[in-house]
N, C-alpha and C positions, 0 to 999 in steps of 0.2 A: 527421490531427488535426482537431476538429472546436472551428472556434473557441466556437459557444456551448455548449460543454460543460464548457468549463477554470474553473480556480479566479479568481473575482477578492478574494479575503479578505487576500489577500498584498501585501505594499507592492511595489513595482517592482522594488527591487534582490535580491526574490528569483525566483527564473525555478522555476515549477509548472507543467509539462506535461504531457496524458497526450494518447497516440496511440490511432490509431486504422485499423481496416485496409487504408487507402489510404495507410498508413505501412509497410505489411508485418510480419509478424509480427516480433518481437524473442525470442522465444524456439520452438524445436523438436527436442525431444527425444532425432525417429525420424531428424535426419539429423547430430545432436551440438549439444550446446549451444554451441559457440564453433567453429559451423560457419561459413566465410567468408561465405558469403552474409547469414547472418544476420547477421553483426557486421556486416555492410555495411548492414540495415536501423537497428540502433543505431545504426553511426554519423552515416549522413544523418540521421536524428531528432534527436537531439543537434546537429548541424547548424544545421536549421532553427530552433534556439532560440541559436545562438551561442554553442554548447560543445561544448568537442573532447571525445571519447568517451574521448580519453587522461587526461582529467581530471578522470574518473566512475567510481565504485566499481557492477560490475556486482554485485548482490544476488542469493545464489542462496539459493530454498529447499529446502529436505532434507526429502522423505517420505519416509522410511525408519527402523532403528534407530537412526540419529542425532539424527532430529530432536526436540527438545524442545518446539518451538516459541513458546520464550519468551526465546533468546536473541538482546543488546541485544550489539551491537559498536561499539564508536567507531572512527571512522573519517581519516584524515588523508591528506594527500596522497600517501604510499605506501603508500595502500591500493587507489590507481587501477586505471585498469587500463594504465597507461603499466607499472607495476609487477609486479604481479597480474592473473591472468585473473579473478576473483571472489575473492568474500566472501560466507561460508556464515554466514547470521542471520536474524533474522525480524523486526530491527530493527538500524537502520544511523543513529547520530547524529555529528553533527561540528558542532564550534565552529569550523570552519576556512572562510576564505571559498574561494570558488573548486575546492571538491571539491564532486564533486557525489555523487548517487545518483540510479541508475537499475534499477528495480523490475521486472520481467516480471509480471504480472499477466494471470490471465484474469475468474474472476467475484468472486473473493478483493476484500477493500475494502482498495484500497490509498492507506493514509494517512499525510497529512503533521502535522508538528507542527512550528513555529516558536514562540521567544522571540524575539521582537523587541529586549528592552531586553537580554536578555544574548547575542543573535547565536546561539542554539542550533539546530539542524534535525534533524529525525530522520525516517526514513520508515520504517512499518512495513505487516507485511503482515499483514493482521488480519481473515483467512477464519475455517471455524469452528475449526479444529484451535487456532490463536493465542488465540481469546477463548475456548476452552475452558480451556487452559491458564494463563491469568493475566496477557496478556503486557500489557495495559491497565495495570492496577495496577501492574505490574513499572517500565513507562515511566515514569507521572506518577512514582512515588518516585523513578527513578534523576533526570531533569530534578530535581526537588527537591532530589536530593543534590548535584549538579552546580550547582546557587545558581539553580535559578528561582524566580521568583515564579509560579504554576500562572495566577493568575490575567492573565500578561503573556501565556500563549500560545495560538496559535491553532491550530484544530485543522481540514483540511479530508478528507474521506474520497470518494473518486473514483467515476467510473461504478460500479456492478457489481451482483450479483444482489440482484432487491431481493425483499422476503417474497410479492409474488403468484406468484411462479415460483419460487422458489428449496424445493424439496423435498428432503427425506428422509423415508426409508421407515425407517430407524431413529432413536431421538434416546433417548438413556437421562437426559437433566440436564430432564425439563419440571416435576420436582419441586423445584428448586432454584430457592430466592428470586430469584437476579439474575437468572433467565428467563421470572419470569414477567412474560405480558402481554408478551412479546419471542416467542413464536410460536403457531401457529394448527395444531389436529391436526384435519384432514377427505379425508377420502374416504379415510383409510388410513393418509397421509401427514402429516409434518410440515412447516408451510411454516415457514421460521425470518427475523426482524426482525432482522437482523443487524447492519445501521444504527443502529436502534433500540436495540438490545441495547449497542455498542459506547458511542454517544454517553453512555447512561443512566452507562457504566463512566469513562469521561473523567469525567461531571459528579461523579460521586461521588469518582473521585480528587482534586478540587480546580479544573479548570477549567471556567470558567462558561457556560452554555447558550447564550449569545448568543457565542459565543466561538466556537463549533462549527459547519460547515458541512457538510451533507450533499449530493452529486451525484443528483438525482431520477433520473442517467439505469438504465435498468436493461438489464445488458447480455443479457440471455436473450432480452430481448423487440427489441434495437434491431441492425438488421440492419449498421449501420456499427461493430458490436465485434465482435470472438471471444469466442466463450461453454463454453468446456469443458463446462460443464452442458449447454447447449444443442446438444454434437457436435463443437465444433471440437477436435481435441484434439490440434491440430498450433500453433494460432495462440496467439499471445498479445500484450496490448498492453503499453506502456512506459509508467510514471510516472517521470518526470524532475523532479529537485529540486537546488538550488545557491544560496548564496546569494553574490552579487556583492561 
């Protein structure tokens, strides 16, 4: 964990972490996802921030025929993993103090969202496959529905790929409003604003720009993250959220 990288947007009584590879990967595919070892990196991570791994919802995401990647789970404290080994979502919110959530992320922008005045938290996973599919819009309305005021929360989104590095060789949406001026086609490739793109989607759901924090860190290019794009495709880091 690298301390000037973490979120300072958040009052104190909520605990925002994310690791980093001298934390050990918290997610690995090739040798099982809730392989001992690895849950022994989650659990010291968690640790180090003062919360037992027992009373943290592990977040799994689904690339496959299941996944939709706009589904929102509320979360409680028998959704642990004192409980449960995971929860399959691509957004995990809870009004409950003391439950936490714990994200595997490699270049994917994995974001947090706090109400302060009504104690709400949700962490989403909002690589391209998430803001393709709506899961931005989907959020701010469900927080809405749920009694926030949009303009009470804060929004922070973590290390990860940022548009100098971050390509694809296909992208079929550059014709679509909400991406333009969110990505850049040269030498072939599309580099995609992802950050950019996300934020632009928060402000227009209702929370306000100054409200929103972006991480400059860019994990493709910074040799203390796993970078899936960049090869690692064993590693992955943790964002850790709870509020006290």
């Amino acid at each position: 964990m690298i301390l000037t990288d973490q979120a300072t947007c958040f009052p104190s009584n909520v605990v925002v972490a994310f690791s980093s590879k001298d934390d050990g990967t918290v997610l690995d595919r090739a040798v099982g996802i809730h392989n001992p070892s690895i849950v022994t990196n989650r659990t010291k991570f968690c640790d180090s921030q003062g919360v037992s791994y027992g009373d943290v919802a592990y977040q799994r995401i689904i690339y496959d025929e299941r996944g939709t990647y706009n589904l929102i789970a509320e979360i409680d404290s028998r959704s642990t993993t004192a409980f449960t080994s995971e929860i399959m979502a691509d957004a995990l919110f809870t009004r409950k103090k003391h439950v936490g959530i714990l994200l595997p992320v490699g270049d994917c922008v994995a974001t947090v969202m706090y109400d302060e005045k009504k104690q709400f938290l949700a962490v989403a996973h909002l690589g391209r496959h998430s803001s393709l599919a709506g899961l931005i819009p989907k959020l701010t309305r469900y927080f809405t529905e749920m009694g926030s005021n949009l303009r009470d929360v804060t929004v922070w989104m973590s290390p990860s790929a940022q548009k100098d590095s971050y390509a694809l060789e296909f992208f079929t949406h550059e014709n679509e409003p909400e991406w333009q001026g969110f990505y850049e086609y040269r030498d072939g490739v599309y580099y995609l604003d992802m950050q950019g793109h996300n934020k632009q989607q928060f402000i227009e759901g209702g929370i306000p720009s100054s409200h929103i924090f972006i991480s400059p860190v860019n994990t493709m290019r910074n040799e203390h993250y796993f970078s899936h794009a960049g090869g690692d495709k064993t590693g992955r880091m943790a964002l850790l959220a709870m509020m006290r």
